[in-house]
C-alpha positions as CSV (number, residue, x, y, z in Angstrom):
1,X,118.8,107.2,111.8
2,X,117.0,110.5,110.3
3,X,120.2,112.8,111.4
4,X,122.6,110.0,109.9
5,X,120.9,109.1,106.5
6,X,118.8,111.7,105.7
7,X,120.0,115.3,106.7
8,X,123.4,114.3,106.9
9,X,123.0,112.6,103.7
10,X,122.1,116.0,102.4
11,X,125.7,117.7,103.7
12,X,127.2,114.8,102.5
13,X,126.4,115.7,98.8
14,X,126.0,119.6,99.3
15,X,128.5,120.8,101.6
16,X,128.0,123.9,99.9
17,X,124.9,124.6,101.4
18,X,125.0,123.1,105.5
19,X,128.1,121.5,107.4
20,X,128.1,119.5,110.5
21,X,130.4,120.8,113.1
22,X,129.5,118.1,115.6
23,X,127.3,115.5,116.8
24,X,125.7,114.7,120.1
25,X,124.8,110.5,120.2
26,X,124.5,108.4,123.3
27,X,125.2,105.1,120.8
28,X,129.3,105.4,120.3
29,X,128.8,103.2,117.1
30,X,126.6,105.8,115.2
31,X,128.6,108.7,116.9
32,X,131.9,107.2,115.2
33,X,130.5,106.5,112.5
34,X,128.6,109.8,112.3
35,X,131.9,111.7,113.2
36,X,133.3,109.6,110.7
37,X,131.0,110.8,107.8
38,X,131.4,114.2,108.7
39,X,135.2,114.5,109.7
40,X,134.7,115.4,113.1
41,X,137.4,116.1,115.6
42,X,136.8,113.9,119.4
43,X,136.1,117.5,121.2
44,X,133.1,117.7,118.8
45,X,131.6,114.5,119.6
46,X,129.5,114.2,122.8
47,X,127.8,111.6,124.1
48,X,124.5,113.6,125.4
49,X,122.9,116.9,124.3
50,X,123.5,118.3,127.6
51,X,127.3,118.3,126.8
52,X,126.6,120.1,122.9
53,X,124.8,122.5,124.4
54,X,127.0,123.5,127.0
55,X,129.9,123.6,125.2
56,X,128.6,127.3,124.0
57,X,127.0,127.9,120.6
58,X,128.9,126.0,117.7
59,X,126.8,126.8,115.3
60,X,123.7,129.2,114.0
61,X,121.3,125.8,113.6
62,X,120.4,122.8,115.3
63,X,119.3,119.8,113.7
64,X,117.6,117.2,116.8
65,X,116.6,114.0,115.8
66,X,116.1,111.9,118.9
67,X,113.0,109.8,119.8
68,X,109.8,111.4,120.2
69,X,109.6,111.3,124.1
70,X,113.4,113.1,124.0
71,X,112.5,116.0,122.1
72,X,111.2,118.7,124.3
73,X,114.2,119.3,126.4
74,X,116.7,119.5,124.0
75,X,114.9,121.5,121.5
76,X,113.7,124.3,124.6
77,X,117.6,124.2,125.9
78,X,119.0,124.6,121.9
79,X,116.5,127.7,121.2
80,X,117.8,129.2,124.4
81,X,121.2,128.7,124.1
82,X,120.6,130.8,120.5
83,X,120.2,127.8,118.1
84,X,117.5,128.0,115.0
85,X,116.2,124.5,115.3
86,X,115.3,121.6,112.6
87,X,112.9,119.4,114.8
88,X,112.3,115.8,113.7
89,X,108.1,115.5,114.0
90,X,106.3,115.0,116.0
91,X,107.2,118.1,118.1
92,X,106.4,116.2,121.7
93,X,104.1,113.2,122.9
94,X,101.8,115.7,125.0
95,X,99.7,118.7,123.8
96,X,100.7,121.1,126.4
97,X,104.3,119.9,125.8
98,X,103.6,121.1,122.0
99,X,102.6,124.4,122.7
100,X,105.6,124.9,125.5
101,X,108.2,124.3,122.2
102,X,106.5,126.8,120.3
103,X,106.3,129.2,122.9
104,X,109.7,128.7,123.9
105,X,110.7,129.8,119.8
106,X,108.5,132.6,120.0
107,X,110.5,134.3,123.3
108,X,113.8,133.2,121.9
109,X,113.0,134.5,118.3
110,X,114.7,131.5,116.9
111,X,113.3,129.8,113.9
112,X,111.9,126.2,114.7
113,X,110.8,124.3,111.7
114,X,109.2,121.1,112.4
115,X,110.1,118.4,110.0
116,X,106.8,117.8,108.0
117,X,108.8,117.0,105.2
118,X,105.4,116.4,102.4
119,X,105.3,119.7,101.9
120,X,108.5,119.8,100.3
121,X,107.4,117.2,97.8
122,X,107.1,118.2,94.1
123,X,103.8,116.0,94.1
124,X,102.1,118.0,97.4
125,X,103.3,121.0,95.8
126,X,101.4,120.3,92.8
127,X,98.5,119.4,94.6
128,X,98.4,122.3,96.5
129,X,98.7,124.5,93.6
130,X,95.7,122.7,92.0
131,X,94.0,123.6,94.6
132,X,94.8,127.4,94.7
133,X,94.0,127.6,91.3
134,X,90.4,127.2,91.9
135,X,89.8,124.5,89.1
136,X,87.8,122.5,91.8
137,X,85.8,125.4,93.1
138,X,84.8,125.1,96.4
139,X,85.9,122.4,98.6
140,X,82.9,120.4,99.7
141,X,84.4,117.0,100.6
142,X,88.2,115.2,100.6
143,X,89.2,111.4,101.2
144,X,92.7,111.0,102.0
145,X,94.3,107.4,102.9
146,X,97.4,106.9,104.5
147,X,98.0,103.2,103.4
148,X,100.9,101.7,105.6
149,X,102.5,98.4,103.7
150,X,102.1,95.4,106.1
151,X,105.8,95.0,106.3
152,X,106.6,98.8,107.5
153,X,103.8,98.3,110.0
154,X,105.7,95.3,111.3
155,X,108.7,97.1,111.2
156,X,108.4,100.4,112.9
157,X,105.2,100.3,114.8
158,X,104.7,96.7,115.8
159,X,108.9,95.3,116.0
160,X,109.9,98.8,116.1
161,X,110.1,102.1,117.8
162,X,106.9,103.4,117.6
163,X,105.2,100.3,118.4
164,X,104.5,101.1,121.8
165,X,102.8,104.6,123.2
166,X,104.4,104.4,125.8
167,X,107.8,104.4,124.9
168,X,106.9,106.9,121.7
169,X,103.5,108.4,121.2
170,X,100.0,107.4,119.9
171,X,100.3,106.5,116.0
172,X,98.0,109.0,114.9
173,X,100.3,111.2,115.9
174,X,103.7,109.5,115.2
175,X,102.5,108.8,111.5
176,X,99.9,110.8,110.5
177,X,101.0,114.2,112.0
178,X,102.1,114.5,108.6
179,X,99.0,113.9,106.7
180,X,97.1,116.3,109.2
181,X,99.5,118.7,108.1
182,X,99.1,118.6,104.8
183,X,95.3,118.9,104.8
184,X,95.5,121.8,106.9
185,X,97.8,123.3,104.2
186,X,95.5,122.2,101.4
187,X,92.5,124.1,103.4
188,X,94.6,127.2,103.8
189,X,94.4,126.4,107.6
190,X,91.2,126.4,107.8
191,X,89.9,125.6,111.3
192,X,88.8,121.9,112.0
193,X,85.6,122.6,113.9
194,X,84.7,118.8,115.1
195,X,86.0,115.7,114.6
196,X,85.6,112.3,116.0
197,X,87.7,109.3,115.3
198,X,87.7,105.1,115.8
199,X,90.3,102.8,115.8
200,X,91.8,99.8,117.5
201,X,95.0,97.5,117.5
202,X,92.8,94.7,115.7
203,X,95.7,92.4,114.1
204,X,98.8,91.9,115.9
205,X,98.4,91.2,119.9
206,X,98.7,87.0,120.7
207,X,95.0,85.9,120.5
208,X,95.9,86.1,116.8
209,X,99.3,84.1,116.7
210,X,99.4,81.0,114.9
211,X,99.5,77.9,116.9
212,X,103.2,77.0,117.7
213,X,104.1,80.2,116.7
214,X,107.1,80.9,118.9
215,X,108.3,84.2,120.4
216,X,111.0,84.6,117.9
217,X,111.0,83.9,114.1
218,X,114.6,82.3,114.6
219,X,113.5,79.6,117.2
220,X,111.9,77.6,115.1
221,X,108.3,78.9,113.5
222,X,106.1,76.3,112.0
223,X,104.7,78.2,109.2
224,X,107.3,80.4,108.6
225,X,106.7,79.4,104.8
226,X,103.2,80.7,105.3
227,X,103.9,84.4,107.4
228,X,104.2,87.7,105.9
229,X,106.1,88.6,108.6
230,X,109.0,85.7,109.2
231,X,111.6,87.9,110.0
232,X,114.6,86.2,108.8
233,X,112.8,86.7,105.0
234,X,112.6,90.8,105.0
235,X,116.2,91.4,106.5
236,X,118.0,88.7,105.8
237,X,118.4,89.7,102.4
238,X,120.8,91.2,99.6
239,X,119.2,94.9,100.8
240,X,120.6,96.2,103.4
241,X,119.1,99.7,103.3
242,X,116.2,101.3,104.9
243,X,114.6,99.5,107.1
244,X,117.3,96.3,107.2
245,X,120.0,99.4,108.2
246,X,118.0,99.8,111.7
247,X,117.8,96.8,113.0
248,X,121.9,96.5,113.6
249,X,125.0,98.8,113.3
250,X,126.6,95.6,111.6
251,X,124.8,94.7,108.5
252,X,126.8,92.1,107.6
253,X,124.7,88.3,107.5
254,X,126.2,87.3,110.3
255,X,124.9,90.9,112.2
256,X,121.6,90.6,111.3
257,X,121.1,87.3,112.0
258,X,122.4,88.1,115.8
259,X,120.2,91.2,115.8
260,X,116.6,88.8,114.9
261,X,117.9,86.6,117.6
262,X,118.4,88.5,120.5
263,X,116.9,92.2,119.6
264,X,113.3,93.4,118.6
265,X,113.3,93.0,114.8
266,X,113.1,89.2,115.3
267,X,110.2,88.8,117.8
268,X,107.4,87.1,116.3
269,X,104.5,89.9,115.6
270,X,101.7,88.3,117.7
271,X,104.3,88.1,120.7
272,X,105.3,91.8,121.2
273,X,104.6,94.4,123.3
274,X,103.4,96.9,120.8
275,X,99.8,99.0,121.9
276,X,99.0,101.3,118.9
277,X,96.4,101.2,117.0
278,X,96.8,99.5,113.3
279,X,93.9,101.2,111.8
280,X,92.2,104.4,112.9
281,X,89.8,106.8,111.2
282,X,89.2,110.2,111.6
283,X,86.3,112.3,110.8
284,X,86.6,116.0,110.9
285,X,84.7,119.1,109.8
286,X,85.9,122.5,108.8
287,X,85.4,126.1,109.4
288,X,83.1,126.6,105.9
289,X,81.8,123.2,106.4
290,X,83.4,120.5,104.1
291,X,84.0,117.7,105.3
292,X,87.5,115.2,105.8
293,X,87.8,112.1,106.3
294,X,91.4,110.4,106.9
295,X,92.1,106.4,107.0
296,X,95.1,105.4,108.4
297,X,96.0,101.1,108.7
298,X,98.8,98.9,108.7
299,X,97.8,96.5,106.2
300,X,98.4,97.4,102.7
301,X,100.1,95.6,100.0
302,X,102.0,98.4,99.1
303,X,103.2,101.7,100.6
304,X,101.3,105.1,99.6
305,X,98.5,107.9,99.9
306,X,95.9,107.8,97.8
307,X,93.5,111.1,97.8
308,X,90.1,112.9,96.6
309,X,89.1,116.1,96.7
310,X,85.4,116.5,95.4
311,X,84.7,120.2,94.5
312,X,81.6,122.4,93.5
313,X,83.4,122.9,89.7
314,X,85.6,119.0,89.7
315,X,87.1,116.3,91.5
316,X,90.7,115.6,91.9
317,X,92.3,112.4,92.4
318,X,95.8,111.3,93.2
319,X,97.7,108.8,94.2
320,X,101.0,109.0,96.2
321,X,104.3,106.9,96.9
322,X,103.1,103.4,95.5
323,X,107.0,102.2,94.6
324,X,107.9,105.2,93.4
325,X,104.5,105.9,91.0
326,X,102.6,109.2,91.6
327,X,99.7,110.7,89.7
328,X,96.7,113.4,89.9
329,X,94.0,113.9,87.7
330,X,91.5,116.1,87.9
331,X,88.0,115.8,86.1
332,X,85.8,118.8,85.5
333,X,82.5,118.3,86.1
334,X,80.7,120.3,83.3
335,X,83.1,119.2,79.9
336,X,83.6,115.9,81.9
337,X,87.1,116.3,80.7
338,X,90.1,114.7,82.6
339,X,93.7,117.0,83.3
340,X,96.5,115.2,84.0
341,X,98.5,117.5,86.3
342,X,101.8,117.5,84.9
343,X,104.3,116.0,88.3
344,X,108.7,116.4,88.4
345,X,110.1,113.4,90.0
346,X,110.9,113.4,93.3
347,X,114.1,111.7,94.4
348,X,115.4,110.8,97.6
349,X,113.8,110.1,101.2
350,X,110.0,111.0,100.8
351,X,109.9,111.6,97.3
352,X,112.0,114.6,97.6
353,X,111.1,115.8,101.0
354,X,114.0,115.0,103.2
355,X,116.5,117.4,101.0
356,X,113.9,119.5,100.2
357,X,113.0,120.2,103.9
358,X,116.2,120.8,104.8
359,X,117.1,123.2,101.8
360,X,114.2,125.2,102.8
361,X,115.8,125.3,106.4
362,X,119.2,126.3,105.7
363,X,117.4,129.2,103.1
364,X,115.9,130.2,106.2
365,X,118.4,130.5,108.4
366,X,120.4,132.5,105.9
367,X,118.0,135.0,105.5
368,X,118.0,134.4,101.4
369,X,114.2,133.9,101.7
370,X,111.5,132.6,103.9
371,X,112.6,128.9,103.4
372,X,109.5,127.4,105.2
373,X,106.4,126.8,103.9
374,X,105.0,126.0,107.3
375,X,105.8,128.1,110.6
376,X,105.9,126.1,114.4
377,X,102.4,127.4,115.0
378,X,100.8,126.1,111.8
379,X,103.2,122.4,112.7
380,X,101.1,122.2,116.1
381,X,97.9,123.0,114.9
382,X,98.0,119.3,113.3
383,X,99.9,117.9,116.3
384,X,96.5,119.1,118.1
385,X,94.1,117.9,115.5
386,X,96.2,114.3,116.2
387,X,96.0,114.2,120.5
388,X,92.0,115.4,119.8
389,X,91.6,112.4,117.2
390,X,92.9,110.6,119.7
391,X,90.9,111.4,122.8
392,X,87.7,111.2,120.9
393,X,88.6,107.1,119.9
394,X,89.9,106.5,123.8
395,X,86.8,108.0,125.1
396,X,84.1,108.0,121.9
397,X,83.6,112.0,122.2
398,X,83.1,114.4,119.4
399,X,85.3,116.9,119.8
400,X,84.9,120.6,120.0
401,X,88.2,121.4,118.7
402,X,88.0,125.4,119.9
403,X,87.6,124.2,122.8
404,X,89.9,121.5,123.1
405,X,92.4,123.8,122.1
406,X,91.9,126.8,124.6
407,X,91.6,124.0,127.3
408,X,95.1,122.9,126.5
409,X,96.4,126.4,126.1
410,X,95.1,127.2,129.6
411,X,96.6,124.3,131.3
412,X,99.9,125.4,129.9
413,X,99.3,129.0,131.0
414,X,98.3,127.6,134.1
415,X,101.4,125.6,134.4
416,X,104.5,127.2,136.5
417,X,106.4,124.0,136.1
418,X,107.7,125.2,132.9
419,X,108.7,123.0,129.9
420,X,109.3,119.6,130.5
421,X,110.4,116.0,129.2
422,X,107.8,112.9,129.6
């Protein structure tokens, strides 16, 4: 879906800056209608990424998009066989599987840019310059809220892909590897020094199902009037984009309604076989001693980030993604005055990012300038802050995050097995 509608998107509408030359897609729906997009002869349209790659180089970059428990092996075999790599986050579903990427970019010297695509944002950027400026003066404490609209949570992480840890990764990872990333940018990468985290799947497992509430939505649901989460209401719909377009490669009534009856987008919420959590916190302390705290749930009215930074000189506050509105303030503590910080509108997939990300990526590979604002190595210090925040609410530890880190690095070193997929 990513490769399709957002960096192909991108080629679509600037074939002046990055071309596709072929695809590699096990589905032969979204590889014909991929190839399709792209005009793409049948010898450049494989069904596995084991045939792309050895076909020879095609092409200085890689773009790989496939679930999170497919990325390691073709990401290691593309930087190998000489490709610079755009890697979909997160970067794998283990820690020692994160550092193996890495390392394996570092001996090819190929570029591999992981796809943390807020920092491409014109409102992060803003942020972050507000916080260079040093109109807040030293960092003492930040709030940041990843607020996941009820429906999305149904959607991907309950209905969806990611709803299960086992078939994807823990959702402090597959969701908030982001927001980890962008408060390690904000704090310069300042090193996390603790952190300890709760959380729990407290919602949507069968204890809470209405009575009569059957497995599916379609067979019949008794207060279907009454759910926020009847299926046939949220796909069966006019909109057929984003996220009605991944539920069925036909989108037409008739499609969908096949799709809610006999695939996952129609299971009833309380009757699927989803594990992660749907609201975790994490508490974390830095290097100079401020403190972080990030909320993550799944039951917001509406989509968005809200953030505040409190500072020694003022505190900032902003506001992120709610349909489309955005704004930061910050208010100085000694004229008690309040800046609005003046915000370009972001358009497209994440307010910007998903062209942006790529741009940045293509700049890169060209040589015109650096292109990334992140390297691989700063991408997997957040991947590591997320498997930590995650050990410490499966076993209640607070974690030492040095040495959390070290121990995963020395179980990779100590590793002949090489990389590996899981």
């Amino acid at each position: 879906m990513r490769g399709t509608f957002a960096y192909g998107a991108f080629a679509e509408a600037h074939p002046e800056h990055v071309r596709f030359v072929a695809v590699a897609e096990p589905d032969p729906e979204r590889r014909a209608r991929f190839a399709a997009r792209h005009h793409l002869p049948p010898e450049r349209c494989y069904e596995s990424w084991g045939d792309l790659i050895a076909s020879g180089q095609l092409a200085p970059a890689l773009v790989c998009c496939t679930m999170d428990r497919l990325h390691v092996a073709p990401t290691v075999a593309a930087l190998e066989a000489g490709y610079h790599v755009l890697l979909e986050k997160p970067i794998a579903v283990t820690p020692e599987d994160c550092v193996r990427v890495v390392q394996a970019s570092e001996r090819a010297n190929r570029l591999l840019m992981i796809c943390h695509v807020l920092r491409y944002t014109p409102f992060f950027s803003a942020l972050h310059e507000a916080m260079r400026s040093g109109r807040l003066g030293e960092i003492v404490a930040i709030e940041h809220r990843e607020n996941v609209a009820y429906w999305h949570m149904a959607h991907s992480f309950v209905r969806g892909n990611w709803g299960n840890a086992g078939r994807s990764s823990p959702m402090i990872l597959g969701k908030c590897c982001h927001d980890l990333d962008i408060l390690q940018w904000m704090m310069d990468g300042q090193p996390v020094t603790r952190l300890h985290s709760f959380g729990s799947l407290l919602h949507f497992q069968p204890d809470n199902a209405p009575r009569g509430a059957p497995l599916r939505c379609t067979d019949g649901c008794p207060i279907a009037d009454e759910c926020a989460f009847y299926a046939p209401r949220l796909y069966l719909t006019e909109d057929v984009d984003w996220p009605t377009s991944a539920i069925s490669t036909d989108l037409s009534y008739e499609g969908r309604l096949r799709a809610l009856q006999t695939g996952p987008y129609g299971r009833c919420v309380y009757h699927c076989d989803n594990d992660v959590v749907d609201h975790q916190v994490v508490n974390m302390e830095h290097e100079s001693g401020a403190i972080t705290t990030l909320v993550m749930h799944g039951h917001s009215h509406l989509e968005g980030r809200t953030m505040r930074y409190d500072g020694t000189r003022a505190t900032l506050r902003g506001r992120y993604g709610y349909a489309g509105e955005a704004d930061l303030t910050i208010h100085n503590h000694r004229s008690g005055g309040v800046e609005t910080v003046p915000l370009s509108g972001g358009v497209g997939g994440h307010g910007g990012g998903d062209a942006g990300v790529i741009r940045a990526f293509v700049r890169a590979v060209r040589g015109t300038d650096s292109g990334a604002l992140t390297s691989a190595r700063a991408s997997l210090e957040s991947h590591l802050l997320a498997f930590a925040a995650e050990h410490s609410r499966l076993t209640g530890a607070t974690v030492d995050v040095a040495a959390y880190r070290a121990e995963v690095e020395s179980s990779v070193a100590a590793s002949a097995s090489g990389p590996h997929c899981t």
